[in-house]
C-alpha positions in Angstrom: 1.0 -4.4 20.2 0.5 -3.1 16.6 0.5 -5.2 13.6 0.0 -4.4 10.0 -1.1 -7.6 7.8 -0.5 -7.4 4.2 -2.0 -10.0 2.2 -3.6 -10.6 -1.5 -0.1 -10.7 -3.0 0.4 -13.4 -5.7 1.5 -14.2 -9.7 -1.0 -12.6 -11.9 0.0 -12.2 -16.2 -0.4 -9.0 -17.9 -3.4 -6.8 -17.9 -5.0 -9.1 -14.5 -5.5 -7.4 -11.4 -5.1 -8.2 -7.7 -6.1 -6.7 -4.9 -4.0 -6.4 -1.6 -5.2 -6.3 1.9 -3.6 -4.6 4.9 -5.3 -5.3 8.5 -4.1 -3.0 11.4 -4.1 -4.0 14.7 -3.4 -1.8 18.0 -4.0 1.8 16.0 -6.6 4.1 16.0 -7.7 2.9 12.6 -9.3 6.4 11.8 -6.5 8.2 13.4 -3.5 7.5 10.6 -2.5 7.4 7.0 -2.0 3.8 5.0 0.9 4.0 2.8 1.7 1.3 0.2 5.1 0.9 -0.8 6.9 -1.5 -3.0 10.5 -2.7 -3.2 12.2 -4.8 -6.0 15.8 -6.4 -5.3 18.6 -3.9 -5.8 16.3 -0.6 -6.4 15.3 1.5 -3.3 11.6 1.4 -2.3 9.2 3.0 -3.7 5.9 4.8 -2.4 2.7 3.2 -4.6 -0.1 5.0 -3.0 -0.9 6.4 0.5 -4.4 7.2 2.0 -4.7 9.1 5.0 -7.8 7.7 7.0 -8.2 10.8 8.9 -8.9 13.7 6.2 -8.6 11.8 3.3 -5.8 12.7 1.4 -4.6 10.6 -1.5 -1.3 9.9 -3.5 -0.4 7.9 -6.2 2.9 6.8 -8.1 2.4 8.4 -11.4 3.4 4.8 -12.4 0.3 3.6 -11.0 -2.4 6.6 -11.8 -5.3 5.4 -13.4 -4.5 1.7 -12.6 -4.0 1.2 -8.7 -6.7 2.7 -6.1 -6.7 2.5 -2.4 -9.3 3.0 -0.1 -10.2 0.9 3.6 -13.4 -0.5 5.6 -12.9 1.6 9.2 -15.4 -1.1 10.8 -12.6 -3.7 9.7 -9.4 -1.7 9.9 -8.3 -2.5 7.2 -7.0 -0.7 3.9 -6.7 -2.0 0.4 -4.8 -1.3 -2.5 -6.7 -2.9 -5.9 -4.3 -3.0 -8.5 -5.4 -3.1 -12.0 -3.8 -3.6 -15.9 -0.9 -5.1 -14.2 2.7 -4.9 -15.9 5.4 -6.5 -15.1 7.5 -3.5 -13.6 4.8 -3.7 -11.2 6.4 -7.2 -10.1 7.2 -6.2 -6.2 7.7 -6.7 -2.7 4.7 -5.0 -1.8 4.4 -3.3 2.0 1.8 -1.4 4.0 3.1 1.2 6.8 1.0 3.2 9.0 1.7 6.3 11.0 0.1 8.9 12.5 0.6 12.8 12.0 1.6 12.2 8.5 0.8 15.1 6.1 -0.2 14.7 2.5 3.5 16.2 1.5 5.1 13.5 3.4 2.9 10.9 2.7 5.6 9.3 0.1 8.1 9.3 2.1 8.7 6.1 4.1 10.4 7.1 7.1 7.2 9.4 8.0 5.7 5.7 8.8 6.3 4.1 12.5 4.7 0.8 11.5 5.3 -1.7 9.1 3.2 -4.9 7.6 5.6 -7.9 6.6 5.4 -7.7 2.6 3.4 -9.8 0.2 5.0 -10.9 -3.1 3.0 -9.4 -6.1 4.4 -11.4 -9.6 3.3 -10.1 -13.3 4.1 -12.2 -16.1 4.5 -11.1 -19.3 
């Protein structure tokens, strides 16, 4: 079975940081692309920033540029998103998918992801 595990979510004030973990289980780690997404009550999800483990590629939120980076440990399959200068817009549902075949012009798009972690709460306080 695959499973994605999202973790490191939690209340953090302005300007702290957090950094989110997403372990993958039952996938070719260096075979697909991480995507982080985020989703506040009432708006549609958004992508935050994808990583494609196979070539690569990279994409950020121009929201997040500058501030979030992704990157992953192949020995421990697992992908991270450290978020930095937090705002509070950045409070989210926060999600890692994973897929395979993704491209880097799809990598934003959610449905191009087969696999889904459960969400981890990520709070900024003003």
């Amino acid at each position: 079975d695959v499973q994605l595990q999202a973790y490191g979510g939690g209340l953090v004030q302005t300007g702290g940081s957090l950094r989110l973990s997403c372990v993958v289980s039952g996938l070719t780690f260096d075979a697909i692309a991480i995507g982080w997404f985020r989703q506040v009550p009432g708006k549609e999800r958004e992508a935050v920033s994808c990583l494609s483990i196979y070539d690569g590629s990279t994409y950020f939120a121009d929201t997040v540029k500058g501030r979030f980076t992704i990157s992953s440990d192949n020995a421990k399959n697992t992908a991270y998103l450290q978020m930095n200068s937090l705002k509070p817009e950045d409070t989210a549902v926060y999600y890692c998918a994973a897929g395979t075949g993704i491209i880097l012009s799809s990598m934003r798009n959610g449905a191009a992801y087969t696999y889904w972690g459960q969400g981890t709460l990520v709070t900024v306080s003003s």
